[in-house]
N, C-alpha and C positions, 0 to 999 in steps of 0.2 A: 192136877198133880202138882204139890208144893217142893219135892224132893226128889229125885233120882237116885236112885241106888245104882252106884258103879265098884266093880270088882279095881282092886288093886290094880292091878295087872295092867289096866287100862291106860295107853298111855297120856291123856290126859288129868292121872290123877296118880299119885304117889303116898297116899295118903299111907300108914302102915299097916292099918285090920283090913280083911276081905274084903268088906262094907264099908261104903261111906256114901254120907248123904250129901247134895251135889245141887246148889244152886245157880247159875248164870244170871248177871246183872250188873252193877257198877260198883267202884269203887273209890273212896275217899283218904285222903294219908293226912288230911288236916291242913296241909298246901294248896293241893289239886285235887280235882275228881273227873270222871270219865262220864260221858253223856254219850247219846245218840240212838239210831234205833237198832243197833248190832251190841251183843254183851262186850266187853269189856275186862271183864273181870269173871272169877269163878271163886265161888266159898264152900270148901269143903269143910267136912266134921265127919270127926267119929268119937270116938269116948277117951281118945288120948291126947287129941289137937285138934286145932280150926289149922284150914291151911289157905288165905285168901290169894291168890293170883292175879297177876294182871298188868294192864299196861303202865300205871302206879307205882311197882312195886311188886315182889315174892314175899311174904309175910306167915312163916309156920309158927303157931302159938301153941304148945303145950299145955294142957288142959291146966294145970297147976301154975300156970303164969297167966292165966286169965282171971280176974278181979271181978268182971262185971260185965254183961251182954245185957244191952237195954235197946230202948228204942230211938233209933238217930236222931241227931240236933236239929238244927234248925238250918244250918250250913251243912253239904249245899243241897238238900232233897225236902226240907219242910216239914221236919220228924218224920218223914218214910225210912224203912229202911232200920236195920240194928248199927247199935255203936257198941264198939270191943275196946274194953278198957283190960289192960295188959300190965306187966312189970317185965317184957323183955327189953335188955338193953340194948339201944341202938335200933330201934322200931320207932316210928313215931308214937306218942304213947295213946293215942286215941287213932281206930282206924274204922270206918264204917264202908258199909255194906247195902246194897237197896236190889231186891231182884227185879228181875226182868218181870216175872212169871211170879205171882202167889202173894199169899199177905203175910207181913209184919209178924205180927201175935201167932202164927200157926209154923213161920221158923222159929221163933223166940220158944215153942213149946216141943219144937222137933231138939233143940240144942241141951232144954233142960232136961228132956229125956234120958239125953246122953251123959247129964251131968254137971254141963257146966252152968254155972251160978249165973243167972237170970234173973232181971226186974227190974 
């Protein structure tokens, strides 16, 4: 299973539609990043926003301020993992992502499903 489907209501997700698709894994702010063998962080999506979580940082990206989901840099996971290029102000401008659980290329297609501009 690469996604979880969690109901709104849930209170670890606030995301705004019923649905959202529901990764656990780590997270990057271009400063720091989170390691170990417990998630860290959580990347929600649905077709309006990414909302990534965690001990980083709360970072809600509006599908129209995201530029560009690709595949993470070389800092700190070795190209594992997506990097979210953004224009919200006062976010670091680059924030990546790496799941615990599932590959790369199969969130990267679950995202562009939803819309957001991908590659």
């Amino acid at each position: 299973m690469i996604a979880s489907q969690t109901p709104s209501s849930d209170r670890s997700s606030n995301v705004s539609q019923a649905n959202s698709l529901c990764w656990e894994g780590h997270m990057s702010d271009g400063v720091g990043a989170t390691f170990g063998p417990e998630p860290c962080a959580v990347l929600s999506a649905n077709a309006d926003e990414l909302w990534l979580k965690g001990t980083r940082g709360d970072f809600r990206l509006p599908r129209n301020a995201v530029v560009r989901i690709g595949r993470g840099r070389m800092y700190p996971w070795f190209f594992r993992g997506i990097r979210i290029r953004h224009n919200v102000a006062g976010y670091p401008s680059d924030l990546q992502f790496t799941p615990m659980v599932g590959r790369t290329r199969d969130i990267l297609a679950q995202l562009k499903s939803l819309g957001f501009p991908t590659g």
